[in-house]
C-alpha positions in Angstrom: 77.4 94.5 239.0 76.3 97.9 238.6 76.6 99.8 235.5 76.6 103.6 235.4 75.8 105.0 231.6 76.4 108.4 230.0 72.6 110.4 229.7 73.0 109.4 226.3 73.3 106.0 226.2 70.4 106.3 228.9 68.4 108.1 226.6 69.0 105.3 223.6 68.2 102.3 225.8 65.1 104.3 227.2 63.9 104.9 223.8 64.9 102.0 222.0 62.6 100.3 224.9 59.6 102.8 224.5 59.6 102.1 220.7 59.2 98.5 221.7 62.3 97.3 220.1 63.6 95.9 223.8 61.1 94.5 226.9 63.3 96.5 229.4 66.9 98.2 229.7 68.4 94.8 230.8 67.5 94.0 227.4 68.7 96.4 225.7 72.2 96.4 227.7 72.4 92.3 227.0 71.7 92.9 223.5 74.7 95.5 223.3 77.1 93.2 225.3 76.2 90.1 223.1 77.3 92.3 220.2 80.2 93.5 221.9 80.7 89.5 222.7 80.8 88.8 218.7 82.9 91.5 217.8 85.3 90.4 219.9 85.5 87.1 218.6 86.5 88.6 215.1 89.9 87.9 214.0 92.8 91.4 214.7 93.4 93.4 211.8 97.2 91.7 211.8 95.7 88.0 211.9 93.1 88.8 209.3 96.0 90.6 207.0 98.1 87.2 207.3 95.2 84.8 206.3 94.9 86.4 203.5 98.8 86.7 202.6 98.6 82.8 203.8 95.6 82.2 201.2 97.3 83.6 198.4 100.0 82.0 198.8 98.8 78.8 198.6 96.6 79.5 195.4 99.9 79.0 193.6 102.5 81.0 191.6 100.5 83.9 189.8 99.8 84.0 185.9 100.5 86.6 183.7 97.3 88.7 182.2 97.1 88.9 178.8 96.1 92.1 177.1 92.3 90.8 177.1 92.8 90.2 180.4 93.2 94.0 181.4 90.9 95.1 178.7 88.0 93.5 180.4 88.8 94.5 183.7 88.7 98.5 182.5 85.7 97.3 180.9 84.2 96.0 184.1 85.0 99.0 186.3 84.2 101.8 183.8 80.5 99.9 183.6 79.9 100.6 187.6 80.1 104.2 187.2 
């Protein structure tokens, strides 16, 4: 397989060798293709969305907060400023 790259994504896997970070530029490519490889593997948007609808759903009815309830939550946020 031959693989034809922009000048700038020459440049990067030039220099990211010449700093030391890679051996060679097959290095450097495999390393961007094995992340390419994991991101891939993450779950869509849409699936990700529906575990989450799925996992709430299974936590049980909701409960109603109290006034103490929201009091501390203002709290909480107003102290991260």
């Amino acid at each position: 397989m031959n693989v034809t790259l922009t000048d700038y994504y020459e440049n990067l896997v030039q220099k990211l060798v010449k700093q030391g970070r890679y051996l060679d530029q097959n290095e450097a490519v495999r390393a961007g293709l094995r992340l390419l490889e994991t991101m891939e593997q993450l779950p869509l948007p849409a699936a990700l969305h529906q575990s989450w609808i799925d996992e709430a759903l299974a936590s049980g009815p909701a409960e109603p907060k109290t006034r103490a309830d929201w009091d501390a939550l203002k709290e909480r946020v107003l102290n991260r400023r």
